[in-house]
Backbone as a chain_set.jsonl record, in Angstrom:
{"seq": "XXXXXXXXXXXXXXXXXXXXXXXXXXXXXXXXXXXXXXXXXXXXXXXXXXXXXXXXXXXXXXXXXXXXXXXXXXXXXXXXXXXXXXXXXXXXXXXXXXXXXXXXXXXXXXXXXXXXXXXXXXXXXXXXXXXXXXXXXXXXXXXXXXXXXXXXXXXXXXXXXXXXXXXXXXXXXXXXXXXXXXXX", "coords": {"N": [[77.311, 83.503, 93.232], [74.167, 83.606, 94.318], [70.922, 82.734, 94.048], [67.419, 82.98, 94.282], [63.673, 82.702, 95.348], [61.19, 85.085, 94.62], [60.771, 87.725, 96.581], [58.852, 90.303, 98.29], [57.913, 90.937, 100.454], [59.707, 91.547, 103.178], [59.909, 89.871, 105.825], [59.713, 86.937, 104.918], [62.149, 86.384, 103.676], [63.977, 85.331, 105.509], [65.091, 81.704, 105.954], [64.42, 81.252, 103.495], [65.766, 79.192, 100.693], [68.213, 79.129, 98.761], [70.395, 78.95, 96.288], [73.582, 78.406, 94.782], [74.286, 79.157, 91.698], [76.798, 78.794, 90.396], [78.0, 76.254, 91.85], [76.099, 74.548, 92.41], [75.293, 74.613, 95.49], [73.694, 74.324, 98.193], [71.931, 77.026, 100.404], [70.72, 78.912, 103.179], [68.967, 81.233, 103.741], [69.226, 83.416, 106.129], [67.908, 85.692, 109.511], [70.419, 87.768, 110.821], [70.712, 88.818, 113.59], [69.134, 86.682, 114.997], [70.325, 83.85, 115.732], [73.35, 82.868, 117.587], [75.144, 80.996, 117.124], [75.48, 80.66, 114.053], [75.003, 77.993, 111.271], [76.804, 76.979, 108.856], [76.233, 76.75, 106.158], [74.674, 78.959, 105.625], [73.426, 81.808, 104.737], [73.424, 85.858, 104.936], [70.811, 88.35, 104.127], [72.045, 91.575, 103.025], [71.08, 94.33, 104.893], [70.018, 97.509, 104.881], [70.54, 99.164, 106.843], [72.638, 98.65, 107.558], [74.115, 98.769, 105.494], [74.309, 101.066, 105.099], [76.147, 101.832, 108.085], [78.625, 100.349, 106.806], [79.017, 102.133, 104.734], [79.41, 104.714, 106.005], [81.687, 104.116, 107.485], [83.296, 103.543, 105.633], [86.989, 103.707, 104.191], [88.169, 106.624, 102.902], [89.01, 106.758, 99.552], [90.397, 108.03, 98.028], [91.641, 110.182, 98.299], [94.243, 111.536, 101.131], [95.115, 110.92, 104.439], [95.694, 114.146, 106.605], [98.133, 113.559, 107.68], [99.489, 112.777, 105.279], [99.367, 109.873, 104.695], [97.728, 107.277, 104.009], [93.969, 106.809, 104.099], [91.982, 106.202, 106.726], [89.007, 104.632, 108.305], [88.347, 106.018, 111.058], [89.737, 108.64, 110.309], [90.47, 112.004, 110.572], [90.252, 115.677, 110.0], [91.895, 118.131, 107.636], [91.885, 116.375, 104.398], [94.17, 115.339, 102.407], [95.144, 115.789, 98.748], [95.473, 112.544, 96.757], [97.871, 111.337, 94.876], [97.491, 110.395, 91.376], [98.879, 108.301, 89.123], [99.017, 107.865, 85.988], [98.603, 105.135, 83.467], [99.191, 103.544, 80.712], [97.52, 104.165, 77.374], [94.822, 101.768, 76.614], [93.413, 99.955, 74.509], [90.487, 98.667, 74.017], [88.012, 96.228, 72.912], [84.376, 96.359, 71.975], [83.101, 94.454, 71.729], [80.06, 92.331, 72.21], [78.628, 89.289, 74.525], [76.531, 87.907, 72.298], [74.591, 85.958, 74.27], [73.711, 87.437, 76.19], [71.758, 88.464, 76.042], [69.574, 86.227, 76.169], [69.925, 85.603, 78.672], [71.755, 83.522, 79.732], [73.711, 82.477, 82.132], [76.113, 81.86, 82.417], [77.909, 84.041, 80.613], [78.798, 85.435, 82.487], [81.437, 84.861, 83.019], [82.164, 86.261, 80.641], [85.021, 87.722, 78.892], [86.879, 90.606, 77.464], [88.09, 91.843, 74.514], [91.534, 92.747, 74.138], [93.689, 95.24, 72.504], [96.674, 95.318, 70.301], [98.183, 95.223, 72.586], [101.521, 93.495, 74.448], [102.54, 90.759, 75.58], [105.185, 91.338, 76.668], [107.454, 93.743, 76.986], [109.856, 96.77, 76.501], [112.361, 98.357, 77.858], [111.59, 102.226, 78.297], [113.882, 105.286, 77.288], [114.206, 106.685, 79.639], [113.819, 105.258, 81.349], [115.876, 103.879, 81.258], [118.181, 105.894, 81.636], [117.442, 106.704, 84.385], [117.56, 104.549, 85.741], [120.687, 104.246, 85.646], [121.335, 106.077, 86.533], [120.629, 106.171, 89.1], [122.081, 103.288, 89.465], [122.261, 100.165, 89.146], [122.309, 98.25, 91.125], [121.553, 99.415, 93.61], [119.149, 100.27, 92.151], [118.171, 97.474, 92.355], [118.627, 96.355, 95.144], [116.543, 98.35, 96.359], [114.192, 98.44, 95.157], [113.114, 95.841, 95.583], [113.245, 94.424, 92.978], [114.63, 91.917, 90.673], [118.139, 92.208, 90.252], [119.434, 90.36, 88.012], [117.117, 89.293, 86.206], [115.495, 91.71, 85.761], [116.003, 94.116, 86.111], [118.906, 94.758, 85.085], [118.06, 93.485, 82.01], [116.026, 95.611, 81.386], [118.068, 97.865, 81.435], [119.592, 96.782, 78.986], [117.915, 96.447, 76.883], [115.977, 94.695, 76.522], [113.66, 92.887, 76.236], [110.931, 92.515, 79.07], [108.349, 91.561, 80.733], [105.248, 93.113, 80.809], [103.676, 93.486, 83.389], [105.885, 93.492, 85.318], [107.253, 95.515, 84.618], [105.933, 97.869, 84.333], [105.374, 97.63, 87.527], [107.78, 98.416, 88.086], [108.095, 100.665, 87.111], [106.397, 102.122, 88.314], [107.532, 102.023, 90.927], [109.957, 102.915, 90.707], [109.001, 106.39, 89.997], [108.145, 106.802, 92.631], [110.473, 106.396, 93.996], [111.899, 108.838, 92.873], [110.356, 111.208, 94.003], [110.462, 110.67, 96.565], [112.942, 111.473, 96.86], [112.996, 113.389, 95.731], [111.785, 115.122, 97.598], [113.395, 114.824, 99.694], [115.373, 116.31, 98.9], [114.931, 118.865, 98.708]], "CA": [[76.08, 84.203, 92.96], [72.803, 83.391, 95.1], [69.549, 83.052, 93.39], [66.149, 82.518, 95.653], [62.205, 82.838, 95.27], [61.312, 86.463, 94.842], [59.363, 88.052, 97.587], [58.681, 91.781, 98.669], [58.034, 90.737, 101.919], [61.497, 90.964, 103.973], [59.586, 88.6, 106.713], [59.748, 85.877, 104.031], [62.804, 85.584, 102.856], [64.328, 83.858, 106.534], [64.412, 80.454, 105.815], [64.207, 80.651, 102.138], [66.503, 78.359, 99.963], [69.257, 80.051, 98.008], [71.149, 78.289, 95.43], [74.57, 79.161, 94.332], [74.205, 79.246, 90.13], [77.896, 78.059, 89.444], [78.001, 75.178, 92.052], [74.638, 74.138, 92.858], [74.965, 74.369, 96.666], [72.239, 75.026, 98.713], [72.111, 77.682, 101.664], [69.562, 79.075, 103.706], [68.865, 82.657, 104.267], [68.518, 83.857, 107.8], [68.4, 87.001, 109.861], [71.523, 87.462, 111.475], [70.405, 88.763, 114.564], [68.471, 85.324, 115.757], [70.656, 82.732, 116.266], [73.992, 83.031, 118.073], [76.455, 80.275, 116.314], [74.801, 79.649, 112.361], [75.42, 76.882, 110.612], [77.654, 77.293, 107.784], [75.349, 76.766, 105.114], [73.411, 79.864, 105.716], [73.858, 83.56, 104.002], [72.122, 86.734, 105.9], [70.766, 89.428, 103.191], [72.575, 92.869, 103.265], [70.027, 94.757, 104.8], [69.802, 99.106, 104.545], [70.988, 100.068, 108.102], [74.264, 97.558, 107.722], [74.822, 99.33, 104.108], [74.446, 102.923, 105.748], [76.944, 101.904, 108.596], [79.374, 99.941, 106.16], [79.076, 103.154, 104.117], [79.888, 105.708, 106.767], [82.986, 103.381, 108.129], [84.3, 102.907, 104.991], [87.751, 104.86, 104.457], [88.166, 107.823, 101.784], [90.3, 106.392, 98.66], [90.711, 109.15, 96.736], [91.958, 111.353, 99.363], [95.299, 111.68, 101.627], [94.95, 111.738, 105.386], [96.551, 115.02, 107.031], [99.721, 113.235, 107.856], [100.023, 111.875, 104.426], [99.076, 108.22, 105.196], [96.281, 106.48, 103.464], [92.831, 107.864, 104.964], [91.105, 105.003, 107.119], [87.717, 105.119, 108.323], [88.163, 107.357, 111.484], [90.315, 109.604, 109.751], [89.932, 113.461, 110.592], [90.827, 116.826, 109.642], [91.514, 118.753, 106.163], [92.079, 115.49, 103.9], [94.831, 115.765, 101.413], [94.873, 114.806, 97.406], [96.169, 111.422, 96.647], [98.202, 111.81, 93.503], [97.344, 109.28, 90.773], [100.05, 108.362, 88.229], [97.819, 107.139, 84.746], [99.42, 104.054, 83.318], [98.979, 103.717, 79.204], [96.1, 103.667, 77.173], [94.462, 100.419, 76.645], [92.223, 99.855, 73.033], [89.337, 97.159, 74.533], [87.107, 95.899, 72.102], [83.377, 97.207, 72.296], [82.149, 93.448, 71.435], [79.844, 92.12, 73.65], [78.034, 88.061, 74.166], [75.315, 87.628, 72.53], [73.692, 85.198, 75.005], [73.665, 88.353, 77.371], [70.115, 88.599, 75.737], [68.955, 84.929, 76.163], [69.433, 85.284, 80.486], [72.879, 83.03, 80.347], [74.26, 82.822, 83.513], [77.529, 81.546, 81.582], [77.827, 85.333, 80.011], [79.502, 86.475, 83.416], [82.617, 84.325, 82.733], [83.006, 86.59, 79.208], [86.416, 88.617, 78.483], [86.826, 91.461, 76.677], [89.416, 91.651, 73.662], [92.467, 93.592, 74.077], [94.494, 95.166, 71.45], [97.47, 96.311, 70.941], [99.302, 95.128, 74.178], [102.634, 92.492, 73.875], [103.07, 90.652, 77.154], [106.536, 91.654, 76.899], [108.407, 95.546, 76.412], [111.599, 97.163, 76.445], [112.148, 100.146, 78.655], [112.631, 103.301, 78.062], [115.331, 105.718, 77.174], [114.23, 107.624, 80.348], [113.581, 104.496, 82.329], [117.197, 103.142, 80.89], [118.697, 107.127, 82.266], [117.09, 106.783, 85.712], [118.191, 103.388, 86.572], [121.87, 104.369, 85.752], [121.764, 107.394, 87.513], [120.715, 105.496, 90.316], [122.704, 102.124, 89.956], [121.547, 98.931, 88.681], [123.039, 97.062, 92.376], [120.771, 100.062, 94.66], [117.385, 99.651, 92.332], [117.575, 96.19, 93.003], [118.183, 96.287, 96.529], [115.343, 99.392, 97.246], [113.023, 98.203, 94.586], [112.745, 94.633, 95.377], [113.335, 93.78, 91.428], [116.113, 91.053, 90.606], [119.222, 92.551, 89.268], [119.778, 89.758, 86.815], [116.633, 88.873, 85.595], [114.703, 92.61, 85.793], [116.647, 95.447, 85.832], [119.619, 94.524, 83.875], [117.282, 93.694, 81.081], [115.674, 96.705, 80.958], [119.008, 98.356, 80.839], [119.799, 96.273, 77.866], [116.754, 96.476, 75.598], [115.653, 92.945, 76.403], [112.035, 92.394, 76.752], [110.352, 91.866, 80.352], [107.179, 91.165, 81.573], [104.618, 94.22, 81.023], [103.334, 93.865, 84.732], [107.072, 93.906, 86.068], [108.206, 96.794, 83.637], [104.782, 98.518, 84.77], [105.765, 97.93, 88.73], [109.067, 98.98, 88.513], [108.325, 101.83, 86.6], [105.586, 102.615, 89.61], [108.255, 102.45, 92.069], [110.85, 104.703, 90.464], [108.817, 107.209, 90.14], [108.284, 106.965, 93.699], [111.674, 106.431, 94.39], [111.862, 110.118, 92.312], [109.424, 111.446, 94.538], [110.947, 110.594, 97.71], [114.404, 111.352, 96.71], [113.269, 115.172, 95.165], [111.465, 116.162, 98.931], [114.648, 115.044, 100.535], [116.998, 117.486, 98.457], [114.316, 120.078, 99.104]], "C": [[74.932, 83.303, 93.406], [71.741, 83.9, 93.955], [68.434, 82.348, 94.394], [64.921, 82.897, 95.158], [62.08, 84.147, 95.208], [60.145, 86.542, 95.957], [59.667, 89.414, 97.71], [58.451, 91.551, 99.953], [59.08, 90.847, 102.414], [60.853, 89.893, 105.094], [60.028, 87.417, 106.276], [61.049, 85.563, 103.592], [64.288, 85.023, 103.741], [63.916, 82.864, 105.995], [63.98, 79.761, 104.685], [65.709, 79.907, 101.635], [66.973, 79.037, 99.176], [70.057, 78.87, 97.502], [72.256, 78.589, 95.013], [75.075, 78.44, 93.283], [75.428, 78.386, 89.423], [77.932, 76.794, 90.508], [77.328, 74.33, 92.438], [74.514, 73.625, 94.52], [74.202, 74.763, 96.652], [72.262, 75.785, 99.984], [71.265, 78.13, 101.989], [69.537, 80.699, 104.418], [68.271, 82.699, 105.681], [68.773, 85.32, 107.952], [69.647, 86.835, 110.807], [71.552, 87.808, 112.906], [69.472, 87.502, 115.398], [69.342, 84.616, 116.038], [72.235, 83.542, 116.836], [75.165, 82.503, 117.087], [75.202, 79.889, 114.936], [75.629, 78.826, 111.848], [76.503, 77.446, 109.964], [77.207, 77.231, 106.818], [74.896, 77.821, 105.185], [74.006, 81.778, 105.273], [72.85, 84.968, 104.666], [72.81, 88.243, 104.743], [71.195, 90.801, 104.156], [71.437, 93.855, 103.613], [70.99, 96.763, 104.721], [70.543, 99.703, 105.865], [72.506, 99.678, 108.288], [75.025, 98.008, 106.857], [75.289, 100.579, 104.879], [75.875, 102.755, 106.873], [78.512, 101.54, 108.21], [79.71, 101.55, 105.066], [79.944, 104.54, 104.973], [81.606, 105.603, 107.405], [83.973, 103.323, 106.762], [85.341, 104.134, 104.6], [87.879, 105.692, 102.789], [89.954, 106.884, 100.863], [90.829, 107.091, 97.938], [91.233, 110.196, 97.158], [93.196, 110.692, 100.598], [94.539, 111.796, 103.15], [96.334, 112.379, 105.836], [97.793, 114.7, 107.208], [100.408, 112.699, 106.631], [99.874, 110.737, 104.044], [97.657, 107.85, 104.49], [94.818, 106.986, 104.615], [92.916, 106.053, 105.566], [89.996, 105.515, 107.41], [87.807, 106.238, 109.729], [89.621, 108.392, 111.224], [89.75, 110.61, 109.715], [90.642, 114.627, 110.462], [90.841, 116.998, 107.942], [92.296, 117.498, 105.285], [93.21, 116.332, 102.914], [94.855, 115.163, 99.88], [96.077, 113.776, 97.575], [96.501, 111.589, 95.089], [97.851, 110.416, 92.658], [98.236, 109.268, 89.664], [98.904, 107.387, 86.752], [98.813, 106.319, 84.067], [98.976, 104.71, 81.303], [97.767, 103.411, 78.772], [95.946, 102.492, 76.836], [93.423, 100.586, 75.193], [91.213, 98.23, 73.566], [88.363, 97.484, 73.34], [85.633, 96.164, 72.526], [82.311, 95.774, 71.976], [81.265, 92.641, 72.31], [79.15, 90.135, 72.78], [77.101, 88.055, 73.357], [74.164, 86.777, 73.236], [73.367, 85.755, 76.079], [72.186, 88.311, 77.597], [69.371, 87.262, 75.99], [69.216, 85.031, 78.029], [70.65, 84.239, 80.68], [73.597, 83.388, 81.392], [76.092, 82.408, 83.011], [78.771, 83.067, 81.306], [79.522, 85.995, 81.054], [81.507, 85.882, 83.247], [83.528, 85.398, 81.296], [84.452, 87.846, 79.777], [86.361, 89.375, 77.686], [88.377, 91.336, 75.638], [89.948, 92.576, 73.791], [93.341, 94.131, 72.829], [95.404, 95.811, 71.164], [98.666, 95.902, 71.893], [100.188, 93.734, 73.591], [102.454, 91.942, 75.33], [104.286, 91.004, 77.63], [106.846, 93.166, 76.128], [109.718, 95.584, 77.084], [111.537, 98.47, 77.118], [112.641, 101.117, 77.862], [113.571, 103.774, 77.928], [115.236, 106.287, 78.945], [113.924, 106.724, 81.333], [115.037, 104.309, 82.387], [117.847, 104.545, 81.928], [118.649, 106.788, 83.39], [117.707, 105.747, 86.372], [120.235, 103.521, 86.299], [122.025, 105.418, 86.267], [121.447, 107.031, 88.85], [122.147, 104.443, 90.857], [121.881, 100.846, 89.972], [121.635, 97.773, 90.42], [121.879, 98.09, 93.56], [119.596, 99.843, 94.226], [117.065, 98.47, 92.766], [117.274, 96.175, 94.491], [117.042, 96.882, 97.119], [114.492, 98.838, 96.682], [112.65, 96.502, 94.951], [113.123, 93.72, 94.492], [114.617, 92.749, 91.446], [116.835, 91.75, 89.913], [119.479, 92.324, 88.14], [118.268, 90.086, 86.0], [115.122, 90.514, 85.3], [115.601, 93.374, 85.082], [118.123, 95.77, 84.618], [119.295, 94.342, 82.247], [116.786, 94.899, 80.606], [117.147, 97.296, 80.512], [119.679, 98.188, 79.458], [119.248, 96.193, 76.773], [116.42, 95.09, 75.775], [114.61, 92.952, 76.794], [111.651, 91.706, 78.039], [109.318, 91.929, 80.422], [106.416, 92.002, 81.368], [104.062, 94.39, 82.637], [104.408, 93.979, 85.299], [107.426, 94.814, 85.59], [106.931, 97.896, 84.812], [105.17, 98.792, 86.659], [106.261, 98.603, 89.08], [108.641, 100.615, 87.711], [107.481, 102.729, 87.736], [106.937, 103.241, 90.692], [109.621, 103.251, 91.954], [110.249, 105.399, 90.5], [108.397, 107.572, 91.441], [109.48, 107.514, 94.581], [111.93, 108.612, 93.995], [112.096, 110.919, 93.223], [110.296, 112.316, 95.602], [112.04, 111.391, 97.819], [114.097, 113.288, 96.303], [112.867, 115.721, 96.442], [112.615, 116.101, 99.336], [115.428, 116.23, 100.501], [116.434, 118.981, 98.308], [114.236, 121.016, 100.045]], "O": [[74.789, 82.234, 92.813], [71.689, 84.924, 93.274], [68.631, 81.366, 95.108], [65.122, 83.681, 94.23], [62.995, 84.677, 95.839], [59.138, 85.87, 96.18], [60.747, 89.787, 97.251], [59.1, 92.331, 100.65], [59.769, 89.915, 102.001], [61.551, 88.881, 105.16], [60.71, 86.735, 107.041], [61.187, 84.446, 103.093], [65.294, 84.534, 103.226], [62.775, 82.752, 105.546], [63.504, 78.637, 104.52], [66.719, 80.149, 102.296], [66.163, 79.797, 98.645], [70.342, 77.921, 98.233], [71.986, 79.691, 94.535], [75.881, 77.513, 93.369], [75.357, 77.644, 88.444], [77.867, 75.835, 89.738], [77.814, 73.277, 92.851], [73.895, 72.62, 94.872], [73.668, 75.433, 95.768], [72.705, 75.071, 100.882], [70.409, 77.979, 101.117], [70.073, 81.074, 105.46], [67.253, 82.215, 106.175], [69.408, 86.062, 107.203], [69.806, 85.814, 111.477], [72.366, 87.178, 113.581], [69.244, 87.709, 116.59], [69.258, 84.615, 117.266], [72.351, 84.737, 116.562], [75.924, 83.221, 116.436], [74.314, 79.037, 114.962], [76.854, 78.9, 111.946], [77.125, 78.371, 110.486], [77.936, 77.889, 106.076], [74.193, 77.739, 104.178], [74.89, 82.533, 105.678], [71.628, 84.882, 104.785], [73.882, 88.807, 104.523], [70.926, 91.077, 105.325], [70.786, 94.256, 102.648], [72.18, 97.034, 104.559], [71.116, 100.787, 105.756], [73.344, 100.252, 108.983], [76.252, 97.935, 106.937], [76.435, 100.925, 105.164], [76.782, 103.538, 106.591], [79.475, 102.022, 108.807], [80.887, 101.803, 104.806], [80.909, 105.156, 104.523], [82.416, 106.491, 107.674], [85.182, 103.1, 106.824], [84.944, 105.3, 104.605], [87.632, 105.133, 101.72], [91.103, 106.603, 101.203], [91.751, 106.767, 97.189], [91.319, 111.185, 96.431], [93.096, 109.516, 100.947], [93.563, 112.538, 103.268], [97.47, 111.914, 105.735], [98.649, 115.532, 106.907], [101.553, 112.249, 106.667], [100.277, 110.479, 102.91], [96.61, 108.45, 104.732], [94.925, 107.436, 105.755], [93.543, 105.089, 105.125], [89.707, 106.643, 107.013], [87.331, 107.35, 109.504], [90.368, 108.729, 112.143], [88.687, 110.696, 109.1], [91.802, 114.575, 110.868], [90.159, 116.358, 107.141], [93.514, 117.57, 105.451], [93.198, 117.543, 102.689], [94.563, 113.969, 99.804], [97.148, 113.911, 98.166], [95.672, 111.891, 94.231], [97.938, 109.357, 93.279], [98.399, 110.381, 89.162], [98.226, 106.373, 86.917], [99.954, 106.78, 84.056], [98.637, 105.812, 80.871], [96.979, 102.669, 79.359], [97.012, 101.895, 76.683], [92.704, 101.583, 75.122], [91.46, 97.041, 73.368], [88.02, 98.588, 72.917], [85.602, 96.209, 73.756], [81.083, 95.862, 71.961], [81.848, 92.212, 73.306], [79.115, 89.733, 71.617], [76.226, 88.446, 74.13], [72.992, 86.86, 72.872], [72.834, 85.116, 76.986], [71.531, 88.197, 78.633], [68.163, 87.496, 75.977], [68.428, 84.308, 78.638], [70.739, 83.919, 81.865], [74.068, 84.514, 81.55], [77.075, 82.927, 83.541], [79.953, 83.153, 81.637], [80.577, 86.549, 80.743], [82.509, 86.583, 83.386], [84.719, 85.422, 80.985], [84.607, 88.515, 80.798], [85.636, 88.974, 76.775], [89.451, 90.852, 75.996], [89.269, 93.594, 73.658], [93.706, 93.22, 72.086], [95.381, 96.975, 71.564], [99.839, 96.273, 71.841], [99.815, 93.045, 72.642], [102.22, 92.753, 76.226], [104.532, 91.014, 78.836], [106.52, 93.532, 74.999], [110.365, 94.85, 77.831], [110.775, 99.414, 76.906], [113.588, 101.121, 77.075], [114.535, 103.106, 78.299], [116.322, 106.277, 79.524], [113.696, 107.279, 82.408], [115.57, 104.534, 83.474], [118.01, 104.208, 83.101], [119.745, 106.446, 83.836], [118.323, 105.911, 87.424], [120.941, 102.727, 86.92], [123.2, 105.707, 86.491], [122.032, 107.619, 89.759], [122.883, 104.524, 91.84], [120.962, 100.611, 90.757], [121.015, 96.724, 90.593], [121.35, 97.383, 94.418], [118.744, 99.396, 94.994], [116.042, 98.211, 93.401], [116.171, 96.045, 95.022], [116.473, 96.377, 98.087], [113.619, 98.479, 97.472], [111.674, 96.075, 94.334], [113.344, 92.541, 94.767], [115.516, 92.896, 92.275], [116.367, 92.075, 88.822], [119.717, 93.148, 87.258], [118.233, 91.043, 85.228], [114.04, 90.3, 84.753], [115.912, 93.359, 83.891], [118.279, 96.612, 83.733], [119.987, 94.85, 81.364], [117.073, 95.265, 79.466], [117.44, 97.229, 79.318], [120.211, 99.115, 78.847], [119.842, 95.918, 75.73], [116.752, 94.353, 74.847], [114.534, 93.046, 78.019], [111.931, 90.52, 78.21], [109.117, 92.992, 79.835], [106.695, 92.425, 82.49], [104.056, 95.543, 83.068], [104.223, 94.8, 86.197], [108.314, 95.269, 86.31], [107.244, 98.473, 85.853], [105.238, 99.942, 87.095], [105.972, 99.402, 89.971], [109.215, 101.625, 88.12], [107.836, 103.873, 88.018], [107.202, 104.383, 91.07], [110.185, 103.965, 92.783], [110.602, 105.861, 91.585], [108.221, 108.785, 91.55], [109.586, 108.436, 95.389], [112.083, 109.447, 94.887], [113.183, 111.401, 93.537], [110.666, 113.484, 95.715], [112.169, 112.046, 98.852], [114.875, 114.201, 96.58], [113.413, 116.793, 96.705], [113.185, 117.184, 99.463], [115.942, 116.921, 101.381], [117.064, 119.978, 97.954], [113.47, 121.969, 99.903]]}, "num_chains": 1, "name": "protein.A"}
């Protein structure tokens, strides 16, 4: 995070001194059209015509392109929905710094309290179903997951990881997915 002199001028603020808050370098605002090779010290403000073209380029996330495939930016024709799968609810605490109010630049470091969550779960009955109707020796191989130290667990009731339970549970239902157009 850059902090600098205020000005309303845009002429003015080439050449001004910019500070960066958490490590107290120093860099030097320029326009980016003047020089050819810049230093490395030097930061060039986001101007309005760079937003508008960064804006127009950037690709559709919320949306399918026609073939199916992630949109990019020249992506054309009748877009398709991108399905979203909603994970579990989350209970976050509503507490905030109080030094938000005093102008601490510290503040931005804060965390919110979670509650509720284990770092570790036990799968499902319907996770436990799926992976034996698959085959504990094929999820590993398609999904990536380790045999021993993933999937076997789950099968067992043995506590894993909430971001690996959470993955794998992503990519079965993919696996699903894939596997229900086929037999369609």
């Amino acid at each position: 995070m850059l902090v600098t002199a205020f000005s309303s001028k845009q002429k003015r603020w080439f050449n001004l001194e910019c500070i960066n808050i958490y490590y107290g370098k120093k860099y030097r605002m320029m326009n980016s059209n003047k020089e050819k090779n810049p230093p490395h010290n030097v930061v060039f403000p986001l101007q309005f015509g760079r937003l508008l073209i960064e804006y127009q380029e950037h690709p559709e996330a919320k949306s399918l392109a026609p073939d199916g495939t992630p949109c990019k930016s020249d992506t054309k024709g009748l877009l398709k929905r991108a399905h979203i799968v909603a994970g579990e609810p989350r209970y976050i605490g509503k507490e905030s710094d109080h030094k938000w109010g005093a102008g601490d630049t510290g503040v931005l470091d804060f965390k919110t309290t979670e509650y509720g969550r284990s770092k570790m779960v036990v799968a499902s009955e319907e996770v436990k179903k799926d992976i034996s109707n698959i085959g504990i020796n094929k999820c590993a191989r398609e999904s990536g997951f380790d045999r021993k130290n993933v999937i076997r667990k789950l099968v067992r009731d043995i506590p894993v990881k909430r971001n690996s339970y959470n993955e794998f549970v992503l990519w079965l239902q993919r696996f699903k997915l894939l596997h229900r157009k086929q037999n369609d």
